[in-house]
C-alpha positions as CSV (number, residue, x, y, z in Angstrom):
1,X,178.9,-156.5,-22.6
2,X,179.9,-159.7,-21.4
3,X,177.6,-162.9,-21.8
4,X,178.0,-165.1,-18.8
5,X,178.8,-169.0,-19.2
6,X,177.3,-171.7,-17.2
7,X,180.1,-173.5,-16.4
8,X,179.3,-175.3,-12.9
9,X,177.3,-178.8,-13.4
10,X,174.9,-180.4,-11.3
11,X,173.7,-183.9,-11.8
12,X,170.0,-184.3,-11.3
13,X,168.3,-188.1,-12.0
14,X,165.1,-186.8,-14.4
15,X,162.3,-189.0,-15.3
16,X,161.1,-189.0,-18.6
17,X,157.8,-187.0,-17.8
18,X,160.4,-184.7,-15.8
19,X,162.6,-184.2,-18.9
20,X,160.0,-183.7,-20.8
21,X,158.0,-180.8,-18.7
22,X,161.5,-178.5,-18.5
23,X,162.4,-179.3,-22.3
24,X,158.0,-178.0,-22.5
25,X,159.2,-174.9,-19.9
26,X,162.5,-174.0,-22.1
27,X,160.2,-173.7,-25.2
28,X,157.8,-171.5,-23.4
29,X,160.9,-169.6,-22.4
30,X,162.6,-169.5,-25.3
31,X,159.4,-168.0,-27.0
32,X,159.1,-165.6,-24.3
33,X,162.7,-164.4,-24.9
34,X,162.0,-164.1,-28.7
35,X,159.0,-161.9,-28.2
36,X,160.1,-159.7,-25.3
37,X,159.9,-156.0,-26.3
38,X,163.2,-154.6,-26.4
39,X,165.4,-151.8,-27.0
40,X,166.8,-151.2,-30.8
41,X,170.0,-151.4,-30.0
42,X,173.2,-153.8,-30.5
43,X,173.6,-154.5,-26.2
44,X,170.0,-155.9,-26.2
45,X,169.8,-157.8,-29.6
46,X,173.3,-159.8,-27.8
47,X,172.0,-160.1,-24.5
48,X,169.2,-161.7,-26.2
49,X,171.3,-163.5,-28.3
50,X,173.0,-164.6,-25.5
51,X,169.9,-165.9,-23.1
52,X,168.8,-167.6,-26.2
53,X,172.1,-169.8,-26.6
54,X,171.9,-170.6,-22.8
55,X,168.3,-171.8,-23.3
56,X,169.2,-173.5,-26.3
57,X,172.5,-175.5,-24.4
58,X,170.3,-176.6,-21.9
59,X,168.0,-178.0,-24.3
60,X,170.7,-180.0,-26.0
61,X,171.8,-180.7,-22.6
62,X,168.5,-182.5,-21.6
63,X,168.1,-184.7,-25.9
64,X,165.8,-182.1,-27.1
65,X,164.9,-184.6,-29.6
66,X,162.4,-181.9,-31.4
């Protein structure tokens, strides 16, 4: 299996309530990926993995400061 890269940007002016309602949204997200029922198996636990790092770049991405 083969994780997909974002790899287009897209500059978007934020305001700081903005910012901080999607970096509020990617934790809900990224909790909602970590507790998703999923099949035992090595394809899911890296497609997991994998959703997991793209949540976490765009985190970085917006100075998670948390």
């Amino acid at each position: 299996m083969v994780a997909e890269t974002m790899s287009e940007t897209v500059t978007v002016g934020l305001t700081t309530d903005q910012r901080k309602l999607l970096l509020s949204g990617l934790r809900f997200l990224r909790s909602s990926i970590s507790m998703e029922l999923i099949e035992p198996s090595e394809d899911s636990k890296v497609a997991r993995d994998a959703r997991m790092q793209q949540v976490r770049e765009l985190e970085a991405q917006l100075g998670n400061s948390e």
